[in-house]
VODO-509211 format. One record per residue (C-alpha): residue number from 1; residue in three letters; z, x negated, y negated. Coordinates in steps of 0.02 Angstrom, whole numbers, plus 50000, padded with zeros to 5 digits. Last residue first. Example, Ala and Ser with C-alpha at 12.3 -4.5 7.8 and 13.67 -1.06 7.14 Angstrom:
// residues 2
[node 2,SER,[50357,49316,50053]] [node 1,ALA,[50390,49385,50225]] 
// end
This chain:
// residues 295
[node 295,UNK,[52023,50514,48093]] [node 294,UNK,[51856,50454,48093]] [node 293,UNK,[51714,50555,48182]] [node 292,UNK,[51785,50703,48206]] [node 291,UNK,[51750,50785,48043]] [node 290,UNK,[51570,50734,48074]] [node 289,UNK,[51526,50867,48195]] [node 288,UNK,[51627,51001,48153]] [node 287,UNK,[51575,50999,47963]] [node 286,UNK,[51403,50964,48021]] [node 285,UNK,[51395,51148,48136]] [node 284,UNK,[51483,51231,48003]] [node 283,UNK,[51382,51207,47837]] [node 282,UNK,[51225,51320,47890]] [node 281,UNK,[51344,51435,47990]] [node 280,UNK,[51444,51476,47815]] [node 279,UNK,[51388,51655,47764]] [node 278,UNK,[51368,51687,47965]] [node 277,UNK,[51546,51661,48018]] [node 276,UNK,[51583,51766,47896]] [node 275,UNK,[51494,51891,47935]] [node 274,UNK,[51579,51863,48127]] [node 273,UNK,[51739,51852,48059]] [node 272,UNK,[51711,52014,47967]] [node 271,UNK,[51647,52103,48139]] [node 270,UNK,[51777,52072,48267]] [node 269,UNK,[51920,52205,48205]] [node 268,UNK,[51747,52326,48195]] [node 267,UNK,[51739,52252,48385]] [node 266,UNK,[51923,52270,48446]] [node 265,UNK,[51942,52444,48383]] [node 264,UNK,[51800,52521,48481]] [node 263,UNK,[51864,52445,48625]] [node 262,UNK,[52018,52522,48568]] [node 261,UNK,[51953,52678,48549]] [node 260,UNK,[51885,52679,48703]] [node 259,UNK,[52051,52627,48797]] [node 258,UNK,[52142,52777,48738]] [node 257,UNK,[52278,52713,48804]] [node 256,UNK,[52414,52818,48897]] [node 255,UNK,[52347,52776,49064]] [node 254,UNK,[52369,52596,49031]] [node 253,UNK,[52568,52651,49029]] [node 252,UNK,[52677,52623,48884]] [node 251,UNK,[52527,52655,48776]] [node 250,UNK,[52420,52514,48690]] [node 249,UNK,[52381,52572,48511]] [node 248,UNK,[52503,52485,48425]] [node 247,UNK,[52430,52317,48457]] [node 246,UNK,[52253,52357,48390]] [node 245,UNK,[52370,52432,48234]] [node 244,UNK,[52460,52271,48236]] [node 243,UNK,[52296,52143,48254]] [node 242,UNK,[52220,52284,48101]] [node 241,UNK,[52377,52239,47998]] [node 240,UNK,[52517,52342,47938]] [node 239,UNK,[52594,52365,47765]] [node 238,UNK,[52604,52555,47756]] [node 237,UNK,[52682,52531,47931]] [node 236,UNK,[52838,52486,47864]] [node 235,UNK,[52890,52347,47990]] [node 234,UNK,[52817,52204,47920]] [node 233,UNK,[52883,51984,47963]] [node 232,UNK,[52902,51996,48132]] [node 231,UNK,[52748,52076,48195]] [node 230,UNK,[52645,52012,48037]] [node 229,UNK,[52728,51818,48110]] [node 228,UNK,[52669,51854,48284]] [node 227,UNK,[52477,51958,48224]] [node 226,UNK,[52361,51847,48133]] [node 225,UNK,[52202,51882,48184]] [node 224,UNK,[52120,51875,47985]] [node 223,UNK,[52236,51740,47937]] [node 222,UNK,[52177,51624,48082]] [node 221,UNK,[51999,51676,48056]] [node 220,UNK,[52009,51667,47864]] [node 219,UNK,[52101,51496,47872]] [node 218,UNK,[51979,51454,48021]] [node 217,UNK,[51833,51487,47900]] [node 216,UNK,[51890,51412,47744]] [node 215,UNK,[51925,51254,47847]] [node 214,UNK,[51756,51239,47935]] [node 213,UNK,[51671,51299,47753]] [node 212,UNK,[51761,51138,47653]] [node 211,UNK,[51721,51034,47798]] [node 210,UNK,[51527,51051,47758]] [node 209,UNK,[51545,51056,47595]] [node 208,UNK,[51623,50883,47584]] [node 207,UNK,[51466,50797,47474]] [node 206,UNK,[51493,50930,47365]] [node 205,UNK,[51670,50918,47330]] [node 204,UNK,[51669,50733,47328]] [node 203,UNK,[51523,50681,47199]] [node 202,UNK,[51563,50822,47046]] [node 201,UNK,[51722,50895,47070]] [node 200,UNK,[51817,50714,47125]] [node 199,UNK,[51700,50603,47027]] [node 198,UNK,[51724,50695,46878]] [node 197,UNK,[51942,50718,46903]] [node 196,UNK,[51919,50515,46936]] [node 195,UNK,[51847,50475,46772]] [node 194,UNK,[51644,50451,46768]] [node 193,UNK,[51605,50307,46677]] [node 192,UNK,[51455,50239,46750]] [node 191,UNK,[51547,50127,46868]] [node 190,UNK,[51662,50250,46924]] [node 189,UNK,[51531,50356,46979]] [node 188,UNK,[51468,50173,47109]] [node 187,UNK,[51643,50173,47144]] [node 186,UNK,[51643,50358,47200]] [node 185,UNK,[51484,50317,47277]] [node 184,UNK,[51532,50171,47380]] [node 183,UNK,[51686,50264,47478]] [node 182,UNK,[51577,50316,47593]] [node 181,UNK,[51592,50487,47666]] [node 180,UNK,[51627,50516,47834]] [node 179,UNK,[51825,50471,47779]] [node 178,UNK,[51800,50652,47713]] [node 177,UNK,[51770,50732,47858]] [node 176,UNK,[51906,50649,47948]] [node 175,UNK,[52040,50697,47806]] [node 174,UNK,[51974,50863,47805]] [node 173,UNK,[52004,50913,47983]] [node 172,UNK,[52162,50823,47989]] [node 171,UNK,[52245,50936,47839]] [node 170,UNK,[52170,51090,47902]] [node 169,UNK,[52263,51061,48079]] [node 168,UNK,[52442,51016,47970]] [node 167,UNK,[52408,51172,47857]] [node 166,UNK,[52371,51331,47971]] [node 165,UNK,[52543,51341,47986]] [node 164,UNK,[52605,51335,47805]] [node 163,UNK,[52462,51448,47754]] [node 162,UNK,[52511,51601,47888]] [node 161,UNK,[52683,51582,47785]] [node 160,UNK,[52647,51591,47648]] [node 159,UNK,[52513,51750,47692]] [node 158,UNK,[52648,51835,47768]] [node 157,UNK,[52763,51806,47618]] [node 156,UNK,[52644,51874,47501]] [node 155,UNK,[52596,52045,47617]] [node 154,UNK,[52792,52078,47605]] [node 153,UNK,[52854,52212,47716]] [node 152,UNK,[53005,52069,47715]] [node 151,UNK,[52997,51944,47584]] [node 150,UNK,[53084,52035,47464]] [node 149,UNK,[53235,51985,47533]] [node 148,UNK,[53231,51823,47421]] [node 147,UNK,[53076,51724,47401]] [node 146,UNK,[53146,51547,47443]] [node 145,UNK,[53301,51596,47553]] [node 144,UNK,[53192,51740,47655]] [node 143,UNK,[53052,51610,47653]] [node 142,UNK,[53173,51498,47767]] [node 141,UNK,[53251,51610,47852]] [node 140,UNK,[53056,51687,47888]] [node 139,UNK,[52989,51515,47947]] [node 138,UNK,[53138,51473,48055]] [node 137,UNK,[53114,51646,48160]] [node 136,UNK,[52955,51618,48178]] [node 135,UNK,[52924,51423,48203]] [node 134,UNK,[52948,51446,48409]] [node 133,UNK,[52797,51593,48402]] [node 132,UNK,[52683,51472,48311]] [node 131,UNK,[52685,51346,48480]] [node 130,UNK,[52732,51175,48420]] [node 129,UNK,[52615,51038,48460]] [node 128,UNK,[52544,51094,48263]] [node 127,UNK,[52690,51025,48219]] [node 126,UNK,[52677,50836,48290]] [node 125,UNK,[52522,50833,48230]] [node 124,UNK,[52559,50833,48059]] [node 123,UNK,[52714,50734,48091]] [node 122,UNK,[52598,50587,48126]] [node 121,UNK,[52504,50629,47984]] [node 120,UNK,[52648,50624,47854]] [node 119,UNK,[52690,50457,47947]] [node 118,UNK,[52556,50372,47931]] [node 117,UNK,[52569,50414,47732]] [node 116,UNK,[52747,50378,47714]] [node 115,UNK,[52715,50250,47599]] [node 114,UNK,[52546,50255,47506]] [node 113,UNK,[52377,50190,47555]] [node 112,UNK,[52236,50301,47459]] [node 111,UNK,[52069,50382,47506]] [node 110,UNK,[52094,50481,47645]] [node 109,UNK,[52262,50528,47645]] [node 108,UNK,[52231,50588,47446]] [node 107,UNK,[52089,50669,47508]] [node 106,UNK,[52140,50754,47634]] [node 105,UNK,[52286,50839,47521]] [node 104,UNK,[52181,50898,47382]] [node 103,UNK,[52053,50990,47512]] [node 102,UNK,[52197,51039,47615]] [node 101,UNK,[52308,51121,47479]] [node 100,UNK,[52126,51225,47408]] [node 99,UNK,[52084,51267,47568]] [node 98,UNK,[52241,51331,47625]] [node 97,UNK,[52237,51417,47460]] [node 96,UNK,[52076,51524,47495]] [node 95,UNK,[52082,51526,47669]] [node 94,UNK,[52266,51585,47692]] [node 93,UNK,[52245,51709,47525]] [node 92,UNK,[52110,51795,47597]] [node 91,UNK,[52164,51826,47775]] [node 90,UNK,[52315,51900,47712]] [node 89,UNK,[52213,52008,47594]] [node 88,UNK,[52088,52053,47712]] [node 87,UNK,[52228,52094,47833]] [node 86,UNK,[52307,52198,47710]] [node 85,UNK,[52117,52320,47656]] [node 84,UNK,[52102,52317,47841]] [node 83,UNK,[52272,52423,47845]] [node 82,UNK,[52216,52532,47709]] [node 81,UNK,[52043,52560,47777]] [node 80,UNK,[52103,52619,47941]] [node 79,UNK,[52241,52729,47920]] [node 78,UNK,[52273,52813,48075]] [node 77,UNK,[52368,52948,48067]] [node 76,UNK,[52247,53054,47963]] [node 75,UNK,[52096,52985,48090]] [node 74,UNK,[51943,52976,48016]] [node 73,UNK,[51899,52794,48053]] [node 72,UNK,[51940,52786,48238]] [node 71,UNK,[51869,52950,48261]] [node 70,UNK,[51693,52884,48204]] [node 69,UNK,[51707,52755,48298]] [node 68,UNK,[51758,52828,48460]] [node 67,UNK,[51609,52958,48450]] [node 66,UNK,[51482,52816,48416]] [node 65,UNK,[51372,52874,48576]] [node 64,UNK,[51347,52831,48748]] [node 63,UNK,[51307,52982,48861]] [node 62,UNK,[51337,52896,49032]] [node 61,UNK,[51388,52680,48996]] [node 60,UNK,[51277,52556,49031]] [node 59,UNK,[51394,52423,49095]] [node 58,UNK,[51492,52555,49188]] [node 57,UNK,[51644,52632,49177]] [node 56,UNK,[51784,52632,49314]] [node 55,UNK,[51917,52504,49227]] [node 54,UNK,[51883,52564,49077]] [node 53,UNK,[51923,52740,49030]] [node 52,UNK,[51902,52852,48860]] [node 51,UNK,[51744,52969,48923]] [node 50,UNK,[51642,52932,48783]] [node 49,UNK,[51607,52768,48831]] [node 48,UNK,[51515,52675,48672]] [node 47,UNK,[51662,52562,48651]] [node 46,UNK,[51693,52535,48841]] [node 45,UNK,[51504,52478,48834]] [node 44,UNK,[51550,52348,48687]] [node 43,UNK,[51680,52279,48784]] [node 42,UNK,[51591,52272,48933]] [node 41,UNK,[51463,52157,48832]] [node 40,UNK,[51589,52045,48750]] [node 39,UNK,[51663,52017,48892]] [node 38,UNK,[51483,51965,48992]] [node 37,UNK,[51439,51855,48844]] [node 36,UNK,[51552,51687,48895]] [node 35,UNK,[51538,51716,49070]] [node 34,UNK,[51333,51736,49074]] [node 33,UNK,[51323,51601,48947]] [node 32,UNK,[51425,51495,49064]] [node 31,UNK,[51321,51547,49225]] [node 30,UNK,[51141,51516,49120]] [node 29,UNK,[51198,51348,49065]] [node 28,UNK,[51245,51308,49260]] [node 27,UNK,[51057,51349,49294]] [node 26,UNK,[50994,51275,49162]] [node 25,UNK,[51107,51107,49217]] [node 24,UNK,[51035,51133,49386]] [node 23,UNK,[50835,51148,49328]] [node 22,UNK,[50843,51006,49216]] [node 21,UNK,[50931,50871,49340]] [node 20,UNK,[50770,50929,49468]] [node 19,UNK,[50656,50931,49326]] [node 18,UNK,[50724,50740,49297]] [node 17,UNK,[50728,50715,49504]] [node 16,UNK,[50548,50759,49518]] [node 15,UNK,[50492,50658,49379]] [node 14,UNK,[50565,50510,49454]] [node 13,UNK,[50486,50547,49616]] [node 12,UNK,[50320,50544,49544]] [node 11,UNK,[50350,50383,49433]] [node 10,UNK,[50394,50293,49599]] [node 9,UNK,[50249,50374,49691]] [node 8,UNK,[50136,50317,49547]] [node 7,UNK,[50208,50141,49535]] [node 6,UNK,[50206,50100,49730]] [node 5,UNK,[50019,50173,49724]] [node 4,UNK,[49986,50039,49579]] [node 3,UNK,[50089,49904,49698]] [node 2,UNK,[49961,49946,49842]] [node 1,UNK,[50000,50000,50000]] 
// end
């Protein structure tokens, strides 16, 4: 046999075993897509059920309609709007002034050598090892002393404290997304003139858009699904939030919940993280990426 026939049979059967690599990881791609969107699917059916179960339904549901949704929002004893008018508030002010701490904060452990500053991060992650529920009860004494009494039914104090846990994670995430960027064009700003509140605004902040949407987004998805400290912190139910009312719903017994509606429930609950999701996808993907790179 020749060595160009050697070459050609070698090249053959190394094409074979590349479309044979291909072929299983689509195949295992397929399974995990199939896992990951199956919920979401049988969700959406139980949703669309008009009968109320979900153990015995079907993917495609008999007779599906919007029923549930349309009771879920016109019910007297059920007010919808008003509690997703709180958990848009909570959600709001945990993105909006996480962001604004973390932003400030990763930079200045980013870009300056200070004492204390290894071991601000170290106890960083040391707190976020912590599961939320064991920081309740030591969250709300503390607020409780800070705000006063008022604190309780309190929207405010929810959201302070939603902001000091989301905090240590936010802080990491920024600080490695902005060590991505080099150091070389706030000296070269410098150089022209620009004082350090210019170069901050104007050659930081948009050069860290990216990490500024990650962090906006999981202080609004964190906020948004908040349900431990809302559980502990509200008890007038004037002041409660979708994750409470979802909560609320389940009976004593599964046959006691109108399963439907809660389906129904769990997707509208879903939806406002999603558009969010959406308004910052272009940013996301990079922010994730390259605020693990340093850290």
């Amino acid at each position: 046999m020749s060595n160009l026939s050697k070459v050609q049979q070698l090249r053959t059967s190394a094409k074979a075993q590349h479309r044979f690599g291909v072929g299983i990881r689509l195949v295992i791609a397929v399974i995990l897509i199939i896992f990951s969107i199956f919920p979401i699917l049988w969700v959406i059916s139980a949703s669309l059920n008009p009968t109320g179960t979900l153990a015995t339904q079907k993917l495609i549901p008999d007779n599906p309609g919007f029923g549930n949704y349309q009771e879920l929002l016109s019910m007297d004893q059920f007010p919808f709007w008003k509690w997703f008018g709180n958990s848009l508030k909570i959600a709001s002010i945990t993105s909006v002034l996480s962001l604004a701490i973390t932003t400030v904060a990763g930079y200045a452990f980013s870009r300056f050598r200070f004492p204390g500053r290894q071991a601000g991060m170290l106890g960083f992650i040391i707190v976020q090892m912590l599961p939320s529920v064991a920081t309740v009860t030591a969250l709300f004494v503390l607020l409780n002393i800070v705000l006063g009494p008022q604190v309780r039914n309190s929207i405010a104090g929810v959201g302070v404290a939603m902001i000091a846990g989301a905090l240590p994670f936010a802080i990491w995430n920024m600080k490695g997304f902005i060590d991505t960027i080099p150091m070389e064009l706030e000296e070269a700003a410098y150089i022209d003139g620009a004082s350090a509140n210019q170069t901050f605004f104007r050659i930081m902040l948009p050069l860290a858009l990216p990490g500024l949407a990650v962090t906006a987004l999981l202080g609004f998805m964190a906020g948004w699904t908040e349900f431990v400290l809302s559980w502990q912190f509200i008890s007038n139910p004037k002041w409660f939030t979708l994750s409470m009312a979802l909560y609320g719903m389940q009976g004593q017994y599964a046959a006691n919940t109108p399963w439907s509606q809660f389906a129904a429930m769990s997707i509208v609950v879903s939806v406002p993280v999603v558009l969010v999701f959406f308004a910052l996808q272009k940013y996301i993907v990079g922010g994730l990426t390259l605020g693990g790179v340093k850290g």
